[in-house]
C-alpha positions as CSV (number, residue, x, y, z in Angstrom):
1,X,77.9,2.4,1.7
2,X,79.3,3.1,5.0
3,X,81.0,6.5,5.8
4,X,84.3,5.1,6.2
5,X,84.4,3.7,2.8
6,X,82.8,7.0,1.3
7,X,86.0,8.8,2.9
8,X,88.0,6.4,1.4
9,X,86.9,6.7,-1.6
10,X,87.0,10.4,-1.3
11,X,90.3,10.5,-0.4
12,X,91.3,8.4,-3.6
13,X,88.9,11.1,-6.0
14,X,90.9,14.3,-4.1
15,X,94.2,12.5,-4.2
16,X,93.9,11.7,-8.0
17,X,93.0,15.1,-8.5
18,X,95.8,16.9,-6.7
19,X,98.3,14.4,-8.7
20,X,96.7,15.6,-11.9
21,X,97.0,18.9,-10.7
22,X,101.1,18.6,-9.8
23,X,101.8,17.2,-12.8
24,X,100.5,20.1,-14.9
25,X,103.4,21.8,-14.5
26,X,104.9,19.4,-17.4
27,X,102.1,21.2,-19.8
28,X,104.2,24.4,-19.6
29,X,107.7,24.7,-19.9
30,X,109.5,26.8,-18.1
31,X,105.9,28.4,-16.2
32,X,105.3,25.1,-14.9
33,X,108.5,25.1,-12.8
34,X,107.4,28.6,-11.2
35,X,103.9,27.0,-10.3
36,X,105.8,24.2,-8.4
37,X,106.9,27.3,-6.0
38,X,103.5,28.2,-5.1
39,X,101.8,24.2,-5.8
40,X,104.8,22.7,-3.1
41,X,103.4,24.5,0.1
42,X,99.8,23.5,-0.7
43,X,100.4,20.4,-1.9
44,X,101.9,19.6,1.3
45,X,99.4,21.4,3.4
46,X,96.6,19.2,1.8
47,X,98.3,16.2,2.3
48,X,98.7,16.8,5.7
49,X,94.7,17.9,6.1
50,X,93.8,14.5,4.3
51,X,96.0,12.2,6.3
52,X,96.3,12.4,9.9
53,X,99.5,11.6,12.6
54,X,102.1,11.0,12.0
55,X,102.0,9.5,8.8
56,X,100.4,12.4,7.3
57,X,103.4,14.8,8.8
58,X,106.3,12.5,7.0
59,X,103.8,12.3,3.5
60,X,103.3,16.0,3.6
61,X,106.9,16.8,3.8
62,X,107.8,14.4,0.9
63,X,105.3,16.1,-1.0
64,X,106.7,19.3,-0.7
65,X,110.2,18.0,-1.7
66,X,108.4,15.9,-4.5
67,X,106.8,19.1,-6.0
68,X,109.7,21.7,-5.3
69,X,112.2,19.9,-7.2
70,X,111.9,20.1,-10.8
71,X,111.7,17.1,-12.9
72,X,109.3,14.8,-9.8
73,X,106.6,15.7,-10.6
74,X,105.9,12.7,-12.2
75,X,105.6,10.7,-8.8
76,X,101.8,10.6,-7.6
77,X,102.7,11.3,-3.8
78,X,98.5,11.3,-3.2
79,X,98.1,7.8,-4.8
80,X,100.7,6.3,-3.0
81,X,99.9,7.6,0.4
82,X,96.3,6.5,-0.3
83,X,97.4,2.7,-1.2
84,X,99.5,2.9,1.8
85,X,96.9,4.1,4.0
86,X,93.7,2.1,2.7
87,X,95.9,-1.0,1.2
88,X,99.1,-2.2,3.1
89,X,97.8,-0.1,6.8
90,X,94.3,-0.7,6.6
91,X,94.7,-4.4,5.6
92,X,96.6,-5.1,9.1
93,X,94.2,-6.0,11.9
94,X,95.3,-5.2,15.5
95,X,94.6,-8.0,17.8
96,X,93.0,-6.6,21.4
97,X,93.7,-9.0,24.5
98,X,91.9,-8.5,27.8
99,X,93.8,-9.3,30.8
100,X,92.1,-9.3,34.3
């Protein structure tokens, strides 16, 4: 297996896992809304460490949002930004043209 599609399919392992981990907060009432406060900034600093550019940037601050406001938890930020970056991204093909 190449290392690009062990990263990839790293990145889906990690990003499943911090999506189980944000939505834990719907296990405790009440609790699980303070844990959003401290889950939002690292949530959003991961996300930002697993996906570079600008891409990453724009991701990491919908995360935050997505985890700081009560009740969206339910959205899996992670997944999504993987099948963007792996599925609809990495399924384009950039065409290189030499001109001399």
């Amino acid at each position: 297996m190449s290392k690009t599609k062990d990263s990839k399919y790293k990145n889906l392992f990690l990003g499943l896992l911090f999506d189980a981990i944000g939505m834990l907060s719907f296990v405790v009432p009440f609790i699980g809304d303070f844990s959003d406060i401290i889950w939002a900034p690292i949530a959003a600093w991961l996300m930002t460490r697993m996906y570079k550019g600008k891409a990453g940037q724009a991701a990491g601050a919908i995360t935050f949002i997505e985890e700081i406001v009560p009740g969206l938890d339910i959205i899996p930020m992670f997944t999504i930004m993987w099948v963007y970056t792996y599925i609809f991204k990495g399924g384009k093909k950039e065409t290189i043209i030499d001109v001399d």
